[in-house]
C-alpha positions, 0 to 999 in steps of 0.5 A: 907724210909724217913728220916726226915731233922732234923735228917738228919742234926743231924745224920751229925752233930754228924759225924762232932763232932765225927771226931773233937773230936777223933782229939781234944783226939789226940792232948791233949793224944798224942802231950799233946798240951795245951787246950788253942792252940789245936784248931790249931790241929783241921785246918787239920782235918777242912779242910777235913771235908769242903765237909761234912759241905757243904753237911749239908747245901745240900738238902741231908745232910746224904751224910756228912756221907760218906765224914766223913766216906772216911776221919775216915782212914786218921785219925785213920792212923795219930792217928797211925803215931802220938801216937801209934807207935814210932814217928820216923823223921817226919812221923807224920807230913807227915801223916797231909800233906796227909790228908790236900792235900787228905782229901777233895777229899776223902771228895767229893768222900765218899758224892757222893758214899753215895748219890749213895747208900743211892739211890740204898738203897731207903733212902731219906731226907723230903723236907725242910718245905715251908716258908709261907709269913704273908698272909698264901701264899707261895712264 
C-alpha cells in the first residue's frame, strides 16, 4: 500500500502536535505556568521530539510516528510524576531529566523500528513529485 507524501507528512505532524499539546495541557493544569512562559516547558519535550522532525523532512516521514510513539510513555510518566501523584522531593523534576537525557534515543530507536514495520507491513510513502525546470525538462 502507498500512502501518499502529503498525508504522510500531515499523519507526522499531527503526532508532533499531539505530544506538544498533551505537554502545553500539562504545564498550564499541572504546574499552573502562566501562557506567557509555558513555552519554556515545551524545551524537554522539544528536544525529544528532534528525531521525529527530522524524519518529517526524510523520504519516509511516517517513521516520525514511531519516534513519537517510544517517546508518549516518557511523557505520560512525568504527566504522572508531575500532577497525578503527590509531588514528593524532586521526582518531577528527575522524571524531565530522563526524558531529556533518553527521549531522543528513544526517538531514534522508535523511527527506525517503525521503518522496519511499516516494511514487513508493505507500507510505503509516493515519491516526492519531480521539479521540472521552465523548459518542461527535468533536471
Amino acid at each position: 500500500m502507498t500512502v501518499a507524501r502529503s498525508t504522510a507528512v500531515m499523519l507526522g505532524t499531527a503526532a508532533i502536535a499531539a505530544a506538544l499539546g498533551f505537554e502545553w495541557f500539562q504545564a498550564r493544569s499541572c504546574f499552573l505556568i502562566a501562557p506567557a512562559s509555558a513555552w519554556v516547558a515545551l524545551l524537554p519535550a522539544a528536544c525529544a521530539l528532534l528525531p521525529a522532525l527530522f524524519w518529517l523532512a526524510s523520504p519516509r516521514p511516517l517513521n516520525a510516528l514511531g519516534a513519537v510513539a517510544f517517546i508518549s510513555p516518557l511523557l505520560a510518566l512525568a504527566y504522572h510524576a508531575g500532577c497525578v501523584s503527590p509531588p514528593a522531593g524532586t521526582s518531577p523534576a528527575m522524571v524531565y531529566a530522563v526524558l531529556v537525557v533518553y527521549g531522543m534515543h528513544l526517538g531514534i530507536a522508535g523511527a527506525l523500528i517503525a521503518g522496519v514495520l511499516l516494511r514487513l507491513l508493505g507500507i510505503a510513502v509516493a515519491a516526492r513529485p519531480q521539479r521540472t525546470v521552465a523548459g518542461g525538462m527535468t533536471p
